[in-house]
C-alpha positions in Angstrom: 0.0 0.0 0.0 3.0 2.2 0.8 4.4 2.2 -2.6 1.3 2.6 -4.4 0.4 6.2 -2.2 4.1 6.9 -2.7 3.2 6.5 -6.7 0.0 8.0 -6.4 1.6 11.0 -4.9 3.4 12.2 -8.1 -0.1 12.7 -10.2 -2.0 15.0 -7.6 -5.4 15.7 -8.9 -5.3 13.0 -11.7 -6.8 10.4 -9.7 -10.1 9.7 -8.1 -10.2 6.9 -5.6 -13.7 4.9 -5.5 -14.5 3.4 -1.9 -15.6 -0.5 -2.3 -18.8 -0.8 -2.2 -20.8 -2.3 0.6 -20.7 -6.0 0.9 -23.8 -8.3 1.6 -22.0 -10.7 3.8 -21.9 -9.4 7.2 -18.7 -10.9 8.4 -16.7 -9.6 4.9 -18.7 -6.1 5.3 -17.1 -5.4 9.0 -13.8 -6.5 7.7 -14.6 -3.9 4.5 -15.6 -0.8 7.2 -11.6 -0.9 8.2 -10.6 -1.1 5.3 -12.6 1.9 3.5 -11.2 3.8 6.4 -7.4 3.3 6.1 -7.9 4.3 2.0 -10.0 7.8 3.1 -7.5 8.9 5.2 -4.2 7.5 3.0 -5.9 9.3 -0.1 -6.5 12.5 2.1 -2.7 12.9 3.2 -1.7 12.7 -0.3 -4.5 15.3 -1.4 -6.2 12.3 -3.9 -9.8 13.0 -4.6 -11.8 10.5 -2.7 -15.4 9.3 -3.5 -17.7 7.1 -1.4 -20.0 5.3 -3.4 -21.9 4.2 0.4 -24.1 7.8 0.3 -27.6 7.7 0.2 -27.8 9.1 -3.6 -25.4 7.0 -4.9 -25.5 2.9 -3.6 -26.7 3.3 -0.1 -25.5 3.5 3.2 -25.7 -0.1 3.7 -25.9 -3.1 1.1 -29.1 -3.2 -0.7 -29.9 -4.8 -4.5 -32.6 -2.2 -4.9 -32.6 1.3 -4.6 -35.1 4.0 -5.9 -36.9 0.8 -8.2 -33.9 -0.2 -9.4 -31.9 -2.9 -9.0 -28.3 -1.7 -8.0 -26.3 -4.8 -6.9 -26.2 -8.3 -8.8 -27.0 -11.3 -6.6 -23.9 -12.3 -5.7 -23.8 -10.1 -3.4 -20.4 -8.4 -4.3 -20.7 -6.3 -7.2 -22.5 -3.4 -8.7 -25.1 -3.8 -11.4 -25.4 -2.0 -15.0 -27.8 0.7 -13.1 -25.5 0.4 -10.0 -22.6 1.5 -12.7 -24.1 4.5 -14.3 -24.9 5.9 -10.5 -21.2 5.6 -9.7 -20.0 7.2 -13.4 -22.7 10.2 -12.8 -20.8 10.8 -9.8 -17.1 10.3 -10.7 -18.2 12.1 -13.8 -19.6 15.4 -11.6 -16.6 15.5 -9.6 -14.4 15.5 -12.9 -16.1 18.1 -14.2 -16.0 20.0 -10.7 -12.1 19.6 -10.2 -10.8 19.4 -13.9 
């Protein structure tokens, strides 16, 4: 993790870090929550733009498959849907246009 921040720190404001998203398994979830935690803060000392995909307008503040009638998450549990996917690119896409 070190080197990658160390390389990350040579293209400041040419990168946007996506938090995972939330997991459906409990047990893998908690372990996530530390996790998303030590990448907010890591991005934040080396002034990386940082989005988390958990807010209420994007995938939810916890795992759901569903969110405003549509489904967001696949079944697996894991990974985000086609629908899912264009919430996440509106938002990386906003914050492009915002800081670029």
């Amino acid at each position: 993790m070190r080197e990658l921040l160390v390389t990350l720190r040579q293209f400041p404001g040419s990168i946007i870090w996506l938090s995972p998203p939330h997991l459906k398994n409990p047990k893998h979830e908690k372990y996530l929550i530390n996790t998303r935690g030590v990448i907010k803060v890591s991005t934040a000392l080396i002034n990386v733009k940082y989005i988390d995909v958990n807010q209420l307008g994007l995938l939810g503040t916890k795992w759901q498959p569903v969110m405003d009638g549509q489904k967001i998450r696949t079944d697996d549990g894991i990974h985000v849907s086609r629908n899912g996917s264009y919430r996440v690119i509106r938002e990386l896409t906003n914050n492009i246009n915002k800081y670029h």
